[in-house]
VEXSEMI-356774 format. One line per 8 residues: number of its first residue (from 1); their letters; for each residue x, y, z of N, C-alpha, C. Coordinates in steps of 0.05 Angstrom, whole numbers, always signed. Atoms other than C-alpha are relative to their C-alpha. Example, Ala and Ser with C-alpha at 12.3 -4.5 7.8 and 13.67 -1.06 7.14 Angstrom:
BEGIN
1) as) +18,-24,+0,+246,-90,+156,+18,+24,+0  -16,-24,-1,+273,-21,+143,-15,+22,+14;
REM end
This chain:
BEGIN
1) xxxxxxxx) -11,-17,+20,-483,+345,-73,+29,+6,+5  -29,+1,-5,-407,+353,-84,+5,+26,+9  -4,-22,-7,-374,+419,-56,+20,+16,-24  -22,-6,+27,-335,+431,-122,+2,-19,-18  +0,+14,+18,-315,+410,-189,+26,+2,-14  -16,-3,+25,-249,+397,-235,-10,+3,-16  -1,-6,+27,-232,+428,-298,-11,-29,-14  +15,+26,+14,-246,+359,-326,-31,-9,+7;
9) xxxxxxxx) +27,+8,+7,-316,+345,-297,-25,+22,-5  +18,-27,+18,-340,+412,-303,-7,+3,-37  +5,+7,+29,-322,+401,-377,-21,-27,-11  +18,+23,+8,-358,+335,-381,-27,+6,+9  +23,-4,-10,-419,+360,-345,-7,+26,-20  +11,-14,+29,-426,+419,-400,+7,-4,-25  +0,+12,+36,-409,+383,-461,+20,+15,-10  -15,-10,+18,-356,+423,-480,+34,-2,+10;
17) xxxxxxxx) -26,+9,-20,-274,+418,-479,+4,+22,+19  -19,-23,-23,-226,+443,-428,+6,+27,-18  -11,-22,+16,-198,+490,-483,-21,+20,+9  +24,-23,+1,-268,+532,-482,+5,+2,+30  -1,-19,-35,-279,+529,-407,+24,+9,+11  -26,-21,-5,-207,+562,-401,-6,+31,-10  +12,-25,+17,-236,+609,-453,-19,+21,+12  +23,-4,-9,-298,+622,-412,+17,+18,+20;
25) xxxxxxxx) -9,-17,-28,-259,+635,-342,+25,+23,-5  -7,-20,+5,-219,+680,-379,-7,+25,-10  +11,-20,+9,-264,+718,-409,-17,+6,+18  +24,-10,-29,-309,+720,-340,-26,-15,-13  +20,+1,-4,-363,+688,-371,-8,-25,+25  +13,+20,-15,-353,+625,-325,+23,+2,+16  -24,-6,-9,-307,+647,-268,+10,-32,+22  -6,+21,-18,-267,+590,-231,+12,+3,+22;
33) xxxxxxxx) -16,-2,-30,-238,+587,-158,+34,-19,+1  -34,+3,+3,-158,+591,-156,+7,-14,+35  +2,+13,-34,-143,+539,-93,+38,-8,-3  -27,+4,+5,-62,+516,-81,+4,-9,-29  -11,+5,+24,-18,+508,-135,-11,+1,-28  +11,-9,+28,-61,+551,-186,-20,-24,-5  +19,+23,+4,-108,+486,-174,-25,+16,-10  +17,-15,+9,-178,+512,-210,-15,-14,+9;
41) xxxxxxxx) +22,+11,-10,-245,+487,-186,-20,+12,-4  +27,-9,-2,-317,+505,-195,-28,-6,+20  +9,+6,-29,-367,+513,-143,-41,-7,-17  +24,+3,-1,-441,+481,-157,-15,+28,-14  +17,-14,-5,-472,+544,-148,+7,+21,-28  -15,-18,+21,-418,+572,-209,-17,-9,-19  +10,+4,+20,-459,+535,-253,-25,-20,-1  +32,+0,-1,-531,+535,-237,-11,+5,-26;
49) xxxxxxxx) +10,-16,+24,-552,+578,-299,+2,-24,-22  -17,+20,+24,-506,+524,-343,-18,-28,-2  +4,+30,-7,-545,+463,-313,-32,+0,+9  +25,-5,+6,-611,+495,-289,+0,-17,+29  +7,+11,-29,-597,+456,-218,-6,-28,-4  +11,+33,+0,-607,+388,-245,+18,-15,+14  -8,+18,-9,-585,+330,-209,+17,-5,-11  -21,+5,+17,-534,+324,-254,+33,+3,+19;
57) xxxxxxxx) -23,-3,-19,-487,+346,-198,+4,-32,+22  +4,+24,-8,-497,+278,-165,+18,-17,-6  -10,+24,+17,-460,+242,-219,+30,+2,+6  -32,+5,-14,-386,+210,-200,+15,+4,-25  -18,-2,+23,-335,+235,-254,+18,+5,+17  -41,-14,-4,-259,+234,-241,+15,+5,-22  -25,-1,+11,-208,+253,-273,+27,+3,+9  -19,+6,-8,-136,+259,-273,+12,+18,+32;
65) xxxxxxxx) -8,-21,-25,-132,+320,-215,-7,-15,+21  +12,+6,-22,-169,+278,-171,+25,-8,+19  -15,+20,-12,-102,+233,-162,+32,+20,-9  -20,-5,-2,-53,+283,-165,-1,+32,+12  -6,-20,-24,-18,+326,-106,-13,+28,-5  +3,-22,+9,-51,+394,-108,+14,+16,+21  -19,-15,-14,-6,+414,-53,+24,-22,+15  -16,+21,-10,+56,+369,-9,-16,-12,+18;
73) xxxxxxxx) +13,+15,-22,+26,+318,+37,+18,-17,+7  -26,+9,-24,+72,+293,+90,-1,-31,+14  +1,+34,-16,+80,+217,+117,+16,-10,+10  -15,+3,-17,+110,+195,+171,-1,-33,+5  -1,+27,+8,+127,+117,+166,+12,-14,+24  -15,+21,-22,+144,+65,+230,+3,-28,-14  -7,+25,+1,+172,-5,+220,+3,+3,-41  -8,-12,+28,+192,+23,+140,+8,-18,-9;
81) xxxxxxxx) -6,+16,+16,+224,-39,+124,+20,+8,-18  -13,-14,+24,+263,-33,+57,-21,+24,-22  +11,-19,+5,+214,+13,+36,-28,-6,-26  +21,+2,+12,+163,-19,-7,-23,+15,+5  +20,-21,-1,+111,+17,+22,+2,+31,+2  -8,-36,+3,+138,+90,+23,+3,-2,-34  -4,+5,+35,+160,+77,-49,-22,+4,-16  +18,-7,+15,+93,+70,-70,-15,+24,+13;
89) xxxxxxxx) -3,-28,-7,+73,+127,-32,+4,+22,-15  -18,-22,+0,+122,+168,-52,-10,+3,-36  +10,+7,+20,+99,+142,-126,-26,+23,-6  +17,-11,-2,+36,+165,-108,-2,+37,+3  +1,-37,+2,+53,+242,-102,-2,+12,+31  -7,-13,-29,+61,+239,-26,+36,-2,+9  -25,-5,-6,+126,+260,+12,-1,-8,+34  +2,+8,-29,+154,+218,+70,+25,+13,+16;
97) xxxxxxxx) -13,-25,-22,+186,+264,+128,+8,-22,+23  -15,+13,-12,+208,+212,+166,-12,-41,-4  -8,+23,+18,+223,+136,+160,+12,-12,+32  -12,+16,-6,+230,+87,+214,-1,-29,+7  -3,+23,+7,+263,+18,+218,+25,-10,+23  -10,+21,-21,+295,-33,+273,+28,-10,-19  -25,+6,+24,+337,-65,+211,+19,+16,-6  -20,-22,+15,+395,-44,+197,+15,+0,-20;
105) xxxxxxxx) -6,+8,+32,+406,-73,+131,-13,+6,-22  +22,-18,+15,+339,-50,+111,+6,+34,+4  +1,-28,-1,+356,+23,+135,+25,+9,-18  -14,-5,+19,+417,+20,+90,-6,+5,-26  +14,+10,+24,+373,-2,+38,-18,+37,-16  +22,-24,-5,+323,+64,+55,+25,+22,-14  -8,-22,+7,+383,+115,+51,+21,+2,-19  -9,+1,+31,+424,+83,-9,-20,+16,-23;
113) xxxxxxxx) +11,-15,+24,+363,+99,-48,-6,+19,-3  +17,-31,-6,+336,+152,-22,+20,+19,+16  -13,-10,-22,+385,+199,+15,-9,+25,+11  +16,-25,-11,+340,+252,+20,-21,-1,+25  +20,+8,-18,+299,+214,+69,+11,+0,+31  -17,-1,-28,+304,+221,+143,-11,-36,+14  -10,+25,-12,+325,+154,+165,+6,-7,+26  -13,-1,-26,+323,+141,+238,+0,-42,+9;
121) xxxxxxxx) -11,+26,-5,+349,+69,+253,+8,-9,+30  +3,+6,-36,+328,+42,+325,-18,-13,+0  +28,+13,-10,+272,+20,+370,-19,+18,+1  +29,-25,+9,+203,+57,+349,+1,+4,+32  +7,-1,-27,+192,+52,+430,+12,+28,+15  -20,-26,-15,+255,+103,+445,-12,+22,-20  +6,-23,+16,+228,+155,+392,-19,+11,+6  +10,-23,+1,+194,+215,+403,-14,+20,-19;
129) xxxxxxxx) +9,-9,+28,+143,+248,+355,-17,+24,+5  +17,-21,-4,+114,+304,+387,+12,+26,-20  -14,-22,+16,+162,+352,+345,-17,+0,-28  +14,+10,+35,+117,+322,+279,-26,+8,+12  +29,-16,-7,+49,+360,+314,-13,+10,-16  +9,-22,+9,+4,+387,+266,+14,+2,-36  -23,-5,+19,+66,+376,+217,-4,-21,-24  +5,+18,+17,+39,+308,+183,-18,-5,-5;
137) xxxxxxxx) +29,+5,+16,-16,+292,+133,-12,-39,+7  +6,+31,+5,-7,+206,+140,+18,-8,+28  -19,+21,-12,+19,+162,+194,-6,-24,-16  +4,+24,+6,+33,+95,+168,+21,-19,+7  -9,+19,-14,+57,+32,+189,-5,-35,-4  +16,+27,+11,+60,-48,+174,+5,-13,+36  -7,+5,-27,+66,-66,+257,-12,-25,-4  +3,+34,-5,+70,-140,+268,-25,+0,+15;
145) xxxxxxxx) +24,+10,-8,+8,-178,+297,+5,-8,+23  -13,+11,-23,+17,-184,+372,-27,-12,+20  +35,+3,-21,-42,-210,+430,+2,+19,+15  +7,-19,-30,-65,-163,+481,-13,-21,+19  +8,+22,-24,-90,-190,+541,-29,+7,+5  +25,-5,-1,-168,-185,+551,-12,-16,+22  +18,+1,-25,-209,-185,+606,-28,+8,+1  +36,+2,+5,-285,-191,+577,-7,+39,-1;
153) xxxxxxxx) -4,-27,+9,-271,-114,+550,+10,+2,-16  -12,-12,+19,-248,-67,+497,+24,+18,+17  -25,-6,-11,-174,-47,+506,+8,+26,-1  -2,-19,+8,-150,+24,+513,+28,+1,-6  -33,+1,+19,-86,+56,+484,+24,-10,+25  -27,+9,-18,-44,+47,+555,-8,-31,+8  +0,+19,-5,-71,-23,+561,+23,-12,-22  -17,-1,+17,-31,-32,+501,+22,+0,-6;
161) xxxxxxxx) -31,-13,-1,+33,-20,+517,+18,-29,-2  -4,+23,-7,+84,-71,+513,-9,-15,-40  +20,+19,+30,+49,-89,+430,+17,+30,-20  -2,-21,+20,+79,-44,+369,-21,+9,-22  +24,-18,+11,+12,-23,+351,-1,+15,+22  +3,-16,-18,+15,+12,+418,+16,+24,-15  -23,-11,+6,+82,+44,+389,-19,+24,-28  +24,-21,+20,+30,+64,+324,-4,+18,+7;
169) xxxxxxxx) +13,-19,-5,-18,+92,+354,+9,+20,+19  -12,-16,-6,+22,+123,+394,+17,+27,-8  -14,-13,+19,+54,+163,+339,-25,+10,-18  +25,-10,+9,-21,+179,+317,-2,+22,+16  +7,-16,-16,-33,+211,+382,+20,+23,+7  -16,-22,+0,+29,+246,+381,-1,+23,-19  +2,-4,+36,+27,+272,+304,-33,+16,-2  +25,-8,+15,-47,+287,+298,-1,+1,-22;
177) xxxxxxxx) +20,-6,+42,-59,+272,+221,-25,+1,-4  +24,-3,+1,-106,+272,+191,-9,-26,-17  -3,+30,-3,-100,+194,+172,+17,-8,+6  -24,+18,-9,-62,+143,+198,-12,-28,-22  +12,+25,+23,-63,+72,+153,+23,-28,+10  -10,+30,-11,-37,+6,+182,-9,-19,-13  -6,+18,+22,-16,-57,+143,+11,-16,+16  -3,+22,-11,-20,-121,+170,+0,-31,-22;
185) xxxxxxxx) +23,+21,+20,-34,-188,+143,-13,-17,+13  +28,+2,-12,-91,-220,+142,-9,-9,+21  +13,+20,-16,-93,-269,+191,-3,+17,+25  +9,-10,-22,-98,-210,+232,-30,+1,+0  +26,+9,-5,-175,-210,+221,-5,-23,+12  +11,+23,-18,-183,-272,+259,+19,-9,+23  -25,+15,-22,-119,-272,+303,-25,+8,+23  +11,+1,-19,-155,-282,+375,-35,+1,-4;
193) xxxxxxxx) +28,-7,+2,-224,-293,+343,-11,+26,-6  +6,-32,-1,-224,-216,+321,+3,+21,+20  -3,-26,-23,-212,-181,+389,+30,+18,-10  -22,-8,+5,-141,-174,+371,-7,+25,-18  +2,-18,+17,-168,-123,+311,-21,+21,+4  +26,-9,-2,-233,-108,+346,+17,+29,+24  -13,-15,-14,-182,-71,+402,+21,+20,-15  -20,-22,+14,-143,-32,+351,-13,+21,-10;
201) xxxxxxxx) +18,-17,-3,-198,-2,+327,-23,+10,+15  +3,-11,-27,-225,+12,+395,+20,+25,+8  -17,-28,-14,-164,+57,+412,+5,+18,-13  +12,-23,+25,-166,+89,+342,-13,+23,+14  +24,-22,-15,-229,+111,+365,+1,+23,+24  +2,-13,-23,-204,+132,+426,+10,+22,-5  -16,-14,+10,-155,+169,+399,-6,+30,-26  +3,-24,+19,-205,+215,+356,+1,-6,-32;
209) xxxxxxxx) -7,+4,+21,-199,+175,+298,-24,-17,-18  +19,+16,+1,-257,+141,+251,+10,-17,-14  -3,+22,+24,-244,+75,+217,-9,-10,-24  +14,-1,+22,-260,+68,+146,+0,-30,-2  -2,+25,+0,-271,-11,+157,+30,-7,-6  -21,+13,+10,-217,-55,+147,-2,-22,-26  -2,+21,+39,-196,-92,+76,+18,-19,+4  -14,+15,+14,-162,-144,+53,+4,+5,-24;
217) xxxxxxxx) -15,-13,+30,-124,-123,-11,+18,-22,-10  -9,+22,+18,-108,-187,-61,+16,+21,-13  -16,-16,+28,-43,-152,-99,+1,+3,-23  -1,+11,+33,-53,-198,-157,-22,+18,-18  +11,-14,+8,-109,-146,-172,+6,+21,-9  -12,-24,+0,-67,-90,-168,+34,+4,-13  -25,-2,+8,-15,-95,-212,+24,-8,+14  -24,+9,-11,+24,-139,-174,+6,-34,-12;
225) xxxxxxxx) -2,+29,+11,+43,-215,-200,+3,-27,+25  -6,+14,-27,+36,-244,-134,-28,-4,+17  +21,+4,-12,-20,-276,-95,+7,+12,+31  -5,-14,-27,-2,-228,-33,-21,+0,+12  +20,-17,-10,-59,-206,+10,+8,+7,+21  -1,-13,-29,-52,-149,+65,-23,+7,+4  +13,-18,-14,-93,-120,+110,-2,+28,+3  +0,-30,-4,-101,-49,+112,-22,+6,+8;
233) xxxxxxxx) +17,-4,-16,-139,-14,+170,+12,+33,+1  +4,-32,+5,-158,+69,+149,-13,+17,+23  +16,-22,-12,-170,+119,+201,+8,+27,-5  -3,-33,+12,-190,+197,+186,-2,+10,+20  +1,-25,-25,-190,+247,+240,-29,+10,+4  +20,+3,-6,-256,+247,+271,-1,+35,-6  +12,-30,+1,-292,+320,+249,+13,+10,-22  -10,-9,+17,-247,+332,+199,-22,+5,-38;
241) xxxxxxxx) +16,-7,+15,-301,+312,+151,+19,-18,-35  -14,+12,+22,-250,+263,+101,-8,-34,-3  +3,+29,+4,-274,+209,+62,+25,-23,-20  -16,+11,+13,-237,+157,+37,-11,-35,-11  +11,+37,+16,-252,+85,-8,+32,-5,-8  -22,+23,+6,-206,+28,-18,+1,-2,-37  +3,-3,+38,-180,+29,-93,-15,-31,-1  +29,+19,+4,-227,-13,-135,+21,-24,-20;
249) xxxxxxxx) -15,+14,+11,-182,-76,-162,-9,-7,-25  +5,+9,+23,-172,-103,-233,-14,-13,-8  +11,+19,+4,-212,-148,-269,+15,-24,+4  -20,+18,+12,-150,-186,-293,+29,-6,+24  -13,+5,-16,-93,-219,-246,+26,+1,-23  -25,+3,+5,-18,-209,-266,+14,-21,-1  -14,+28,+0,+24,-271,-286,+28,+4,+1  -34,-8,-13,+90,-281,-259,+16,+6,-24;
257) xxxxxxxx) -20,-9,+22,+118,-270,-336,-6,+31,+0  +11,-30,+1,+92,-199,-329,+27,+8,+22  -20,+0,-23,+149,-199,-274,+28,-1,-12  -15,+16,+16,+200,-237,-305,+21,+14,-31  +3,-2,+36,+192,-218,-381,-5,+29,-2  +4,-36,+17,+193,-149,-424,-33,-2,-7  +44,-1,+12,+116,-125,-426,-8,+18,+16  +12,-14,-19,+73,-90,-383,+7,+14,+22;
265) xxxxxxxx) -10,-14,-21,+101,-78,-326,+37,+12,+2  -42,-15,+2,+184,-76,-339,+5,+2,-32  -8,-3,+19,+214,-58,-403,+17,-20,-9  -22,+25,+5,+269,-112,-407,-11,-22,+13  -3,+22,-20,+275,-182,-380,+12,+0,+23  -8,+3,-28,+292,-192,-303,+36,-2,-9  -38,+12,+6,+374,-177,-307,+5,-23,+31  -8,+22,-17,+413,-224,-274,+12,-3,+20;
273) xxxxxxxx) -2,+6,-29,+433,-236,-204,+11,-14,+16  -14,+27,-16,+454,-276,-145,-28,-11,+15  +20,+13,-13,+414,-322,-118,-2,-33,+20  -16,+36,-10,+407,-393,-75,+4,-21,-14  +1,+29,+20,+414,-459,-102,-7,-25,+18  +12,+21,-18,+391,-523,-85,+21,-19,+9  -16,+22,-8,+429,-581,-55,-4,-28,-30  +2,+18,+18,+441,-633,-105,-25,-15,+0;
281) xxxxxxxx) +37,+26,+12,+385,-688,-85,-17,+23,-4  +25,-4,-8,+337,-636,-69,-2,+15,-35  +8,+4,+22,+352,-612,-149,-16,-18,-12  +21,+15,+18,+337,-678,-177,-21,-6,+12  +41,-2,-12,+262,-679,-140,-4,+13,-14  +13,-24,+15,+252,-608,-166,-5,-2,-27  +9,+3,+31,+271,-631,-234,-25,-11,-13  +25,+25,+9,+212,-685,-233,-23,+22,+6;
289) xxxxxxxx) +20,-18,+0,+162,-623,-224,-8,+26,-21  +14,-18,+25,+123,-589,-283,+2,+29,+18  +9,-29,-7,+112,-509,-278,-32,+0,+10  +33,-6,-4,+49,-501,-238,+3,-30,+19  -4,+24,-16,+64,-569,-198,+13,-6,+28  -15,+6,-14,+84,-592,-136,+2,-30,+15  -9,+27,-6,+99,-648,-89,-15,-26,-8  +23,+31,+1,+43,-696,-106,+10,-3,-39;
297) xxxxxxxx) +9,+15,+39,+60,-696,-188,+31,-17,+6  -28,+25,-10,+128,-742,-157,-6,-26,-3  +15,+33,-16,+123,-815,-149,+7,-2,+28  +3,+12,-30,+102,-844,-88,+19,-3,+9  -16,+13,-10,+159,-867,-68,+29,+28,-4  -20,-36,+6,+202,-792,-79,-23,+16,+13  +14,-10,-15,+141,-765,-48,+13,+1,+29  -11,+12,-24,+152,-808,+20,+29,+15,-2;
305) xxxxxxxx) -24,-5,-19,+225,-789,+13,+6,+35,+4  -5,-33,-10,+223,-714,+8,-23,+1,+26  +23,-9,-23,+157,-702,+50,+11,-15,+28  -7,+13,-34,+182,-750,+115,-30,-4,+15  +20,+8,-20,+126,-748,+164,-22,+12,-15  +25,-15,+5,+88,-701,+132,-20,-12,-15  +30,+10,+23,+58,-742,+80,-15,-19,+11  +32,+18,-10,+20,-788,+125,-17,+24,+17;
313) xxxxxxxx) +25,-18,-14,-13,-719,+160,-18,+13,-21  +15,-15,+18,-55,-702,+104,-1,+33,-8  +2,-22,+16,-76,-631,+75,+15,-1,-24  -13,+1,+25,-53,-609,+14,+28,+8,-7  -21,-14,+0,+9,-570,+28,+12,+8,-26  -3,-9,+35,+15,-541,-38,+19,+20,-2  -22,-10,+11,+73,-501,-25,+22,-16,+6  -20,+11,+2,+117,-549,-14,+11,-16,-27;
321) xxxxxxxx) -7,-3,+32,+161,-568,-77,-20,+7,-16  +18,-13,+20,+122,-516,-111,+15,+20,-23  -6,-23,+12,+139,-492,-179,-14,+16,-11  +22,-16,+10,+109,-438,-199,-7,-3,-38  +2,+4,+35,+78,-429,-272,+0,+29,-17  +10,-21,+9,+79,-377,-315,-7,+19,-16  +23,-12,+9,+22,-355,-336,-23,-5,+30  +7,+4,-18,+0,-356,-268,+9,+19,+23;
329) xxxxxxxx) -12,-16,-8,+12,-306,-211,+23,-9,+21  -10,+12,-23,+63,-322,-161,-8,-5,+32  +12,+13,-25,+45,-356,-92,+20,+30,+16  -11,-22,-13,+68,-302,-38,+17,-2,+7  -28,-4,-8,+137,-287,-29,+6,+0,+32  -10,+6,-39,+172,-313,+46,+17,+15,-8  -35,-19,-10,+242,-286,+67,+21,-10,-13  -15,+10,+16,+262,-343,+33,-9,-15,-24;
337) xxxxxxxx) +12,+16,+26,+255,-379,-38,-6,-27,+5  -4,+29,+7,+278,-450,-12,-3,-11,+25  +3,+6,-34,+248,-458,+61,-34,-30,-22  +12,+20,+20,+214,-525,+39,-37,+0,+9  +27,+3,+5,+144,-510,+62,-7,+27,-19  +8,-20,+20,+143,-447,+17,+20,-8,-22  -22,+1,+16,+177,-473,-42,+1,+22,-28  +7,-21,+30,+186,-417,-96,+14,-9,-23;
345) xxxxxxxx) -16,+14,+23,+216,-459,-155,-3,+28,-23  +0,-3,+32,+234,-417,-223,-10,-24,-19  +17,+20,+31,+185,-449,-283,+20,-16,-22  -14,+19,+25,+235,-469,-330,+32,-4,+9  -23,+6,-24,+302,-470,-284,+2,-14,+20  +1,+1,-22,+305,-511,-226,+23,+0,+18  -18,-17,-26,+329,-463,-176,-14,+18,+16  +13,-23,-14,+300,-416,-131,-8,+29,-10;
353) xxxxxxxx) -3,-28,+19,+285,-341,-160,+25,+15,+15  -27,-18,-12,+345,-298,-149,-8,+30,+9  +2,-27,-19,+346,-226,-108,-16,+12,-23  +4,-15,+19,+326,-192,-167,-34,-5,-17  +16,+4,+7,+271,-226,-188,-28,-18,+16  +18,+3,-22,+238,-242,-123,-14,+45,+2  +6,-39,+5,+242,-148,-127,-18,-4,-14  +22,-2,+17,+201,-154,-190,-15,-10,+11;
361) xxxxxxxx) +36,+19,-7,+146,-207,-162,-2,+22,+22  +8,-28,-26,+144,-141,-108,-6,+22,-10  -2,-38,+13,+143,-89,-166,+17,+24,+9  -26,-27,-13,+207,-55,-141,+9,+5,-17  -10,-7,+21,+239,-19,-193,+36,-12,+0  -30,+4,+10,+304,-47,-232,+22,+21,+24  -22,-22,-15,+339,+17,-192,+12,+5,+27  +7,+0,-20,+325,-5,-130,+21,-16,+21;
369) xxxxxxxx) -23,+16,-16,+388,-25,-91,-7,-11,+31  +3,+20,-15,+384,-72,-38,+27,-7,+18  -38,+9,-13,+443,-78,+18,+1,-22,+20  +5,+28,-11,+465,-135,+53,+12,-25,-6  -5,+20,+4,+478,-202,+51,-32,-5,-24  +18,-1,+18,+440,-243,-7,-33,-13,+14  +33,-1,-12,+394,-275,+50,-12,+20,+15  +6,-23,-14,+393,-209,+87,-21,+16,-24;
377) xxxxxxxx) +13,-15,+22,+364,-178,+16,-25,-18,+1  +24,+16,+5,+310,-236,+5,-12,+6,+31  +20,+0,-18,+285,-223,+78,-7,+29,+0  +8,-39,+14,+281,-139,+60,-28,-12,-25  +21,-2,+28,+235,-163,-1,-21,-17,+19  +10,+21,-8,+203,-224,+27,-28,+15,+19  +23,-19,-29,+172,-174,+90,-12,+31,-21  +18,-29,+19,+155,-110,+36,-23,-5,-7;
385) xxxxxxxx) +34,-9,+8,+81,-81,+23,+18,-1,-35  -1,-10,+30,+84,-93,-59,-2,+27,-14  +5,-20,+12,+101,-25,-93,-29,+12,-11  +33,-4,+17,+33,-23,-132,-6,-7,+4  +27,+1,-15,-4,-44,-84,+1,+16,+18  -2,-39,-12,+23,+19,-40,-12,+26,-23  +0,-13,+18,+22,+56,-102,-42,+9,-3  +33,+1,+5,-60,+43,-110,-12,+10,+32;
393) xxxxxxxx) +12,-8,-17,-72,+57,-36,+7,+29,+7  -9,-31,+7,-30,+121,-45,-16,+14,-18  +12,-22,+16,-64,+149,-101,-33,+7,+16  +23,-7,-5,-130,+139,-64,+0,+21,+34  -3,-20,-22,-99,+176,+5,-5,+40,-17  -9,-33,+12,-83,+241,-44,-16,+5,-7  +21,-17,+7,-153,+238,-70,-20,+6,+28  +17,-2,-22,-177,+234,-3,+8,+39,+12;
401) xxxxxxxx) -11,-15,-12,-130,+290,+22,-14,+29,-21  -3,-20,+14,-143,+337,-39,-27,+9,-7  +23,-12,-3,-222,+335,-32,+3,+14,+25  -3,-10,-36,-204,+353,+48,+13,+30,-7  -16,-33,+12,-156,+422,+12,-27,+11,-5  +15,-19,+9,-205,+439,-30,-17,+11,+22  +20,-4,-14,-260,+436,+13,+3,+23,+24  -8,-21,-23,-225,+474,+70,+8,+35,-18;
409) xxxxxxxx) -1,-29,+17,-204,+528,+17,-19,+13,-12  +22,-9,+6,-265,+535,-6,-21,+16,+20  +14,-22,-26,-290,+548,+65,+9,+22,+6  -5,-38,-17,-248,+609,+84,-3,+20,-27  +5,-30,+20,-251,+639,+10,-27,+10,+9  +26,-15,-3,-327,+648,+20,-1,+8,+33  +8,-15,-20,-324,+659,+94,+18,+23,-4  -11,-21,+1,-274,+705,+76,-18,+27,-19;
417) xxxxx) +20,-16,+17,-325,+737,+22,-14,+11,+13  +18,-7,-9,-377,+739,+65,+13,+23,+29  -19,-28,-17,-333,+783,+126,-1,+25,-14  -8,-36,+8,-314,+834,+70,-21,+7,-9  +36,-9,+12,-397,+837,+47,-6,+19,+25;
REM end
């Protein structure tokens, strides 16, 4: 049984609108519980009489309160990058309190846009986070994939040391949230046969923390136009009593014109930019390649001369001279457009995508300045969590966080009731 109810499913569970049950809790016939920010809620037991106790309380209704802030929630960000992942975050209705990043082209990037952000630009290793005690709702973090060393055991946090998931969780154990959320990719599920991942969430644990499994998160589901997939690995603060689910992805995949093109996702077409270019020969190859094509629709003999050795080692290597199509999502963005085993061709140009419209296949907003050199910018994008695919794991942190409010506010009103009885 749930421990409370929004104005919205309270209304859907008695058949009638919000208007009336405003009506009601003003007139006392159906009183509601006032939690932060004039948030309203109803408690089960408010509307026994209304429901008669049926199972009806069982049933999963959300609405829009579920996914928005009912008070500030605080996040504290290592290896920040250019900020794709705070961005959507921050999207999401959380507030990040600190922000750090090794780059220093990306930390330019962080406090061009944002200057309200605290920006600390170093080595996570020399930083200190005990001052953030108590003080943060989220650690988060995309910490590279490193080996530990294993000795027919599970690893603890000071075996660790020496790895910037030590540096993490280290900033967990400092911090105490009440989640931490780490973003990898995927091939960490199988780097070292799984120990590598099976030891991270080992020191989690150690650390007081439960893991809500780990995911793989396809972007192209999530409003992104890009066949990305990360990893994301959820832990809640053991006792705390907070649950949390992985958002539930689209039916439908995004096509790189959704990127590109005025529609759905941007208002205008991709403005225009700087970007690489190809070397003369390696144009006319590209030219001989349809949208959606790559090295094999060549002749044999332009095959052999771009590929070199590779084409007698078989596989398919399907990103090499690959253009993309589109009506199709984009293959996952490198650091670079024109590194020839990731080839990212433009569909009806042959050229690489330019700064601007490698941002879009990331869902960065038009506004989103970028500092740097132009390959210094494509490796800021290239390494970013996709906006809206932060954005989707954000909204589901704030519903996590804002059943964890209520629920705690709900405990001291009535233990507080029950004291003054």
């Amino acid at each position: 049984m749930k421990n409370y109810y929004t104005i919205g499913e309270t209304a859907e569970i008695l058949s009638i609108s919000k208007v009336t049950l405003r009506r009601w809790d003003k007139n006392g016939k159906l009183k509601s519980v006032r939690l932060p920010n004039n948030y309203r809620v109803y408690t089960p037991e408010s509307l026994e009489k209304y429901t008669q106790g049926v199972s009806i309380f069982d049933m999963e209704v959300l609405d829009e309160y579920h996914y928005t802030p009912i008070k500030p929630y605080s996040v504290l960000e290592l290896f920040a990058g250019a900020g794709g992942l705070a961005l959507g975050l921050e999207k999401a209705g959380l507030s990040c309190k600190l922000l750090v990043e090794l780059d220093r082209w990306a930390c330019s990037t962080l406090r061009e846009n944002r200057p309200n952000w605290n920006v600390v630009e170093g080595d996570v290793s020399k930083q200190s986070f005990l001052q953030y005690k108590g003080k943060i709702d989220v650690v988060t973090g995309g910490f590279p994939c490193q080996s530990f060393s294993y000795a027919g055991k599970k690893l603890g946090l000071e075996d660790a040391r020496g790895t910037l998931f030590y540096e993490f969780a280290r900033a967990v154990k400092e911090t105490q949230p009440l989640m931490c959320i780490g973003e990898n990719v995927k091939g960490l599920v199988t780097h070292d046969n799984g120990k590598t991942l099976e030891s991270m969430i080992h020191i989690l644990d150690e650390l007081g923390y439960d893991v809500v499994g780990s995911e793989v998160l396809k972007a192209a589901y999530f409003n992104v136009p890009q066949k990305r997939e990360r990893l994301f690995l959820v832990g809640v603060k053991r006792g705390a009593g907070i649950s949390f689910n992985y958002p539930k992805p689209s039916k439908e995949m995004l096509p790189l014109s959704a990127a590109l093109k005025a529609g759905s996702l941007y208002s205008t077409d991709v403005p225009a930019s700087p970007g690489q270019v190809y070397p003369v020969r390696k144009k006319e190859i590209m030219d001989m390649i349809p949208p959606g094509g790559y090295w094999r629709d060549l002749p044999e003999n332009i095959q052999k001369e771009y590929m070199l050795k590779s084409f007698y080692l078989g596989g398919g290597k399907t990103g090499m001279a690959r253009r993309i199509s589109w009506d199709e999502p984009c293959l996952t963005l490198t650091t670079s457009p024109a590194q020839k085993q990731t080839e990212r061709c433009h569909p009806d140009e042959t050229r690489p995508f330019t700064v601007n419209e490698y941002a879009r296949i990331q869902t960065f907003p038009d506004d989103w300045g970028f500092q740097g050199s132009t390959n210094q910018i494509y490796k800021q994008i290239g390494n970013a969590v996709p906006v809206n695919l932060s954005y989707a794991i954000g909204k589901e942190i704030v519903k996590s966080l804002n059943e964890y409010t209520i629920r705690e506010e709900l405990k001291d009103r009535f233990s507080n009731t029950r004291n003054i009885a």
